[in-house]
VOVEX-956015 format. One line per field, with one value per residue (C-alpha): residue number from 1; residue in one letter; z negated, x, y negated. Coordinates in steps of 0.02 Angstrom, whole numbers. Layout:
N
mardo = c(NUM,...)
koldo = c(A,...)
w = c(Z,...)
u = c(X,...)
v = c(Y,...)
This chain:
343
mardo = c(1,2,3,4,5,6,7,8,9,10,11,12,13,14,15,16,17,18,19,20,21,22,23,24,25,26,27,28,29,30,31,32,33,34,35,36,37,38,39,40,41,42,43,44,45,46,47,48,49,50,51,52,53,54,55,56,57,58,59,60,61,62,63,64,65,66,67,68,69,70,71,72,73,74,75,76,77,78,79,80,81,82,83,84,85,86,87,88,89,90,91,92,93,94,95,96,97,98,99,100,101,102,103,104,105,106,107,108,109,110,111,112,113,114,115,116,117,118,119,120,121,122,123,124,125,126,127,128,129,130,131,132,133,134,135,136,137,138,139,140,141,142,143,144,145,146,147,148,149,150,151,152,153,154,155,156,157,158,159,160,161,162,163,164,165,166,167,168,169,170,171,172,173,174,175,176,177,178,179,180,181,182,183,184,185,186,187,188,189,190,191,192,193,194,195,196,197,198,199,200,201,202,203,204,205,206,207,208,209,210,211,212,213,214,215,216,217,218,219,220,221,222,223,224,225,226,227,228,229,230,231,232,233,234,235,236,237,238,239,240,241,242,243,244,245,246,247,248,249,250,251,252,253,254,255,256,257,258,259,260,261,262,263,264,265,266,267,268,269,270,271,272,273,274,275,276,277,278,279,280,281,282,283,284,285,286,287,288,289,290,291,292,293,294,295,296,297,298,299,300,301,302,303,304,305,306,307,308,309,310,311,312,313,314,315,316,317,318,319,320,321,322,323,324,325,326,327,328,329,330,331,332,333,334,335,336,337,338,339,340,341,342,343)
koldo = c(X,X,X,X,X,X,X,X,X,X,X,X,X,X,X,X,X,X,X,X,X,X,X,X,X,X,X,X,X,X,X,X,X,X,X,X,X,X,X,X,X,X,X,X,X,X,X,X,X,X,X,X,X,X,X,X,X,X,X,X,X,X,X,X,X,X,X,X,X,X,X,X,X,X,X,X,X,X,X,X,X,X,X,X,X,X,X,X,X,X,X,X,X,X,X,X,X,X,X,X,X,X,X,X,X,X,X,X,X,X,X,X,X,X,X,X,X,X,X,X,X,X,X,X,X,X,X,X,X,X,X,X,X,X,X,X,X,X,X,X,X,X,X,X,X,X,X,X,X,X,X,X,X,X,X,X,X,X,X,X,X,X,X,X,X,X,X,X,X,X,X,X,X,X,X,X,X,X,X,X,X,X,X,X,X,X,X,X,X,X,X,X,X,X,X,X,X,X,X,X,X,X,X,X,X,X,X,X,X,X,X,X,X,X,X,X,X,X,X,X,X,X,X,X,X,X,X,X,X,X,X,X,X,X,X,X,X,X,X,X,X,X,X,X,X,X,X,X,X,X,X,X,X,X,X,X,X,X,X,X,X,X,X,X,X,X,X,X,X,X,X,X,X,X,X,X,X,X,X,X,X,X,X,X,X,X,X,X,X,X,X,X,X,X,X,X,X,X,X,X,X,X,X,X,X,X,X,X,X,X,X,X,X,X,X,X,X,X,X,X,X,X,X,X,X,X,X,X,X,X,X,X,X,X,X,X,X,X,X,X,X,X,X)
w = c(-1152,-1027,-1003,-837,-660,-570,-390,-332,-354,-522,-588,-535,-598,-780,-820,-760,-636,-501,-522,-466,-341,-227,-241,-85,23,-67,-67,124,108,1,153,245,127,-26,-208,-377,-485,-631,-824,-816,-668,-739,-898,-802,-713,-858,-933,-796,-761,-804,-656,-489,-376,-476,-407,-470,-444,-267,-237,-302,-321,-141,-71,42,161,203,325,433,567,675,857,839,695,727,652,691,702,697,813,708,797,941,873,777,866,724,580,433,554,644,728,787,791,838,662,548,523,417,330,250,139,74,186,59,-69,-256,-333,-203,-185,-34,48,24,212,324,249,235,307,218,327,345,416,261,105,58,184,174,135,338,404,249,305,508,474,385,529,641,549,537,740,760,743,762,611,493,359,321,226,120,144,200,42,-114,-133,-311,-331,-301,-412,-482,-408,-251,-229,-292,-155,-30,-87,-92,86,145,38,134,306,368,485,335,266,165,78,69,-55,-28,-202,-277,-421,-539,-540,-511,-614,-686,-834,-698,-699,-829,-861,-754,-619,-618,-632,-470,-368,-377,-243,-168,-27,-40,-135,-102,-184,-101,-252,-208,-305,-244,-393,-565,-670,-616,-711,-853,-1019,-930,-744,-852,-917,-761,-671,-809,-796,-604,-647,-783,-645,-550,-414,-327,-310,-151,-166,-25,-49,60,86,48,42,-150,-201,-168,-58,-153,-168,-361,-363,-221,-317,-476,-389,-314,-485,-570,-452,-460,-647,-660,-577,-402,-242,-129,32,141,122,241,355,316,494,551,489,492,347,313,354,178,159,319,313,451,526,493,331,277,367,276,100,144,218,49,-60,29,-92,-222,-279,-257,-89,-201,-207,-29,61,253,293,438,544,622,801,828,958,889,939,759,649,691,570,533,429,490,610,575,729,878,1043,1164,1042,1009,909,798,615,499,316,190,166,350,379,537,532,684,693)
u = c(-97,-196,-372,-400,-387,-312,-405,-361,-219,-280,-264,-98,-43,-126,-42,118,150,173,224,93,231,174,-17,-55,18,-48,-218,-180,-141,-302,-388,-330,-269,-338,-272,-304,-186,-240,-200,-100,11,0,115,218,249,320,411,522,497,705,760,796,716,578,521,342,305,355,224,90,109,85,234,207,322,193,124,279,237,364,329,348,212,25,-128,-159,12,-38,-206,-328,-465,-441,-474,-645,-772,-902,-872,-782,-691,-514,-510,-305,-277,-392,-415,-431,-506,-512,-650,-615,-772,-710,-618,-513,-437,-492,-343,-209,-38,-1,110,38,49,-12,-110,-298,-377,-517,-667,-845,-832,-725,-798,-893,-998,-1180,-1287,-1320,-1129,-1092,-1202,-1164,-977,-1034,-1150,-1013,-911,-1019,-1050,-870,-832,-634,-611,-541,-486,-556,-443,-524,-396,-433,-456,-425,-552,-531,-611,-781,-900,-898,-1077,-1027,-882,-983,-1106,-941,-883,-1047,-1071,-900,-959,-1078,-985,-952,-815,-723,-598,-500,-500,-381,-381,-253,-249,-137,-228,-164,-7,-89,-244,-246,-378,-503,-482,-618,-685,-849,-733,-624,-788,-846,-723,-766,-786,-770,-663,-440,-444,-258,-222,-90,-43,59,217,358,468,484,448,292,298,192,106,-56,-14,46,-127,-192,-87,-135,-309,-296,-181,-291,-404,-301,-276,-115,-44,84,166,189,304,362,528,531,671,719,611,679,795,957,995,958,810,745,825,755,594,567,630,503,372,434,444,248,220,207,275,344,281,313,417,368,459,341,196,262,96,92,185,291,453,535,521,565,713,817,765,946,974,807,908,1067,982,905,1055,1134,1009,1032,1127,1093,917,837,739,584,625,656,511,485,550,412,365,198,225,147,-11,-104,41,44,195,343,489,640,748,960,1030,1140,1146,1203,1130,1252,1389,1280,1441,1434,1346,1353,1331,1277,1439,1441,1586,1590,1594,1544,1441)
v = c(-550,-656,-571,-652,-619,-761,-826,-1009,-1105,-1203,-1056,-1026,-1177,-1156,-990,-1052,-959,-1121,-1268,-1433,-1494,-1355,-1361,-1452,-1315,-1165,-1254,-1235,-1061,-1019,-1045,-903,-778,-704,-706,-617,-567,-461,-494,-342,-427,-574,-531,-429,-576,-669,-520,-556,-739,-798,-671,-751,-692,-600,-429,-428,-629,-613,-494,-571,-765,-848,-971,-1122,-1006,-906,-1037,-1027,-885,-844,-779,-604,-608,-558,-570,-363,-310,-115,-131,-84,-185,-124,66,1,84,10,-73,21,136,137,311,318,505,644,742,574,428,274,234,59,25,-124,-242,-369,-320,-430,-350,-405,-377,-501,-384,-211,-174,-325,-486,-484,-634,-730,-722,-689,-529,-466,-406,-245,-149,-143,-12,-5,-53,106,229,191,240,394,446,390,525,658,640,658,868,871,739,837,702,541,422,291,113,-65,-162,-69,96,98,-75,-18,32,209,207,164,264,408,367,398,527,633,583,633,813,855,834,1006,968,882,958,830,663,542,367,251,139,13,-1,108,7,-167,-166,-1,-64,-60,162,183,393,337,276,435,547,485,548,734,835,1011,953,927,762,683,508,387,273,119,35,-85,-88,26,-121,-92,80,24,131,56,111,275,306,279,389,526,506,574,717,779,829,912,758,787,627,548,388,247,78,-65,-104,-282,-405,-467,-335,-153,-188,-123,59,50,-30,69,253,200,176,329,436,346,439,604,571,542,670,566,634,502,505,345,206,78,-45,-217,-243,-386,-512,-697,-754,-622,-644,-682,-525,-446,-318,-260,-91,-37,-97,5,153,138,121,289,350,309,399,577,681,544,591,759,805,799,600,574,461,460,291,245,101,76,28,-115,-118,41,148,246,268,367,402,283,379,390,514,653,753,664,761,692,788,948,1008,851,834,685,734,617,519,506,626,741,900,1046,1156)
């Protein structure tokens, strides 16, 4: 098992996970978007490196087609900068915000949500940018829940995030927190007892873990995943639909029995924000609709996601999932094999 988390195309290239033909153009790519794939990833990667196409390698390992953007692509497809009243915050909705502490993700799945651009103004917040979002917060009375996202939460420090979470504590007005993490699937070595011991707090704690595929169900991510139950954590899931991925109604049933398995409840399964790059693994609207179409009666309503899209502009997300009740024939009902029936 490789013990190191790959950065930069060499190496790519020296764990075999490229070939050198393609260097120049992911040496391009390097520019813009960040990489780093952890060990755990990494032999995943290979466990599964005779399939065509390969589930976890096209999450991770970048492709020279990721420099073709097509028009309809944008570099903030959901608006988030235009809802940053200060750095570290996107206020959308009334009763939450986002507090994104870290801003790129070093454990990155390159099509979590939208692509992270390499930049200067990406990174960790400062002690100052940190403690202007909390007092940007705590100014705020109707916020009810703040949601930690942007880059990975869970890569911080345990010091830091303790730091975060005490702060968030002792906001009156504050009634919830939510993490959004892909790290107990991608990189779940990095959930250490310090790590988990920093997240206490008298306030609802809610964890969003994030998986694309149940090969990804690992005895590591499994630890992980324990480690956060033990405390009582209640745990949601998220995926995105993604073409060659989980786009098949096994894949995507298997997927979301492996949650409810662990423990996990799934909670949104998300059409892909339409980012530069990212349209090998764009999937119809409908097709998303008929997978999820197909799954009702298949797996129990425990297992059931909200299939969502988040409009892009700032708009927020609204729900995807298929009609059954047609209101121009009020006495009209689909069930789940898409017979009619009245009612």
């Amino acid at each position: 098992m490789t013990s190191k988390t790959l950065r930069n195309v060499q190496d790519l290239i020296d764990s075999r996970l490229i070939d050198q033909t393609i260097r120049k153009p992911l040496q391009e790519l390097e520019q813009f978007y960040a990489t780093a794939i952890s060990p755990e990833m990494v032999n995943l990667i290979h466990d599964f490196e005779k399939n065509d196409p390969n589930p976890i390698g096209l999450q991770y390992i970048p492709h020279p087609d990721e420099l073709k953007i097509t028009p309809d692509e944008m570099h903030d497809p959901i608006g988030d900068e235009a809802l940053s009243p200060i750095k570290g915050i996107v206020h959308r909705y009334e009763d939450r915000v986002l507090l994104k502490p870290l801003q790129i993700c070093p454990v990155y799945c390159r099509f979590c949500f939208r692509r992270e651009h390499v930049g200067p103004d990406h990174g960790l917040l400062n002690d100052r940018e940190l403690i202007a979002a909390l007092q940007w917060i705590e100014k705020h009375s109707k916020i009810r829940e703040v949601i930690l996202s942007g880059g990975d939460p869970f890569i911080l420090s345990p010091r830091r995030m303790k730091l975060i979470i005490q702060e968030i504590n002792n906001i009156p007005h504050v009634s919830t927190i939510r993490i959004h993490t892909r790290v107990p699937f991608s990189a779940p070595s990095l959930m250490n007892k310090i790590f988990i011991e920093s997240l206490d707090t008298d306030k609802a704690l809610w964890i969003v873990v994030h998986a694309n595929h149940p090969a990804e169900f690992t005895p590591y991510a499994f630890k992980a995943i324990r480690s956060l139950l033990s405390r009582g954590i209640p745990l949601l899931s998220q995926s995105v639909l993604l073409k060659n991925v989980n786009d098949n109604i096994d894949t995507l049933e298997n997927l979301l029995r492996s949650f409810v398995e662990w423990r996990i409840k799934p909670y949104y399964l998300h059409q892909l924000d339409k980012a530069p790059g990212t349209n090998r693994f764009y999937v119809p609207i409908n097709n998303g609709q008929e997978l999820l179409r197909a799954l009702r009666g298949r797996v129990t309503g425990i297992a059931w996601p909200t299939y969502v899209l988040d409009i892009p502009g700032g708009y927020g997300k609204v729900p995807l999932g298929p009609d059954y009740y047609d209101p121009e024939k009020p006495s009209s009902i689909l069930d789940p094999k898409n017979h009619n029936h009245k009612i």
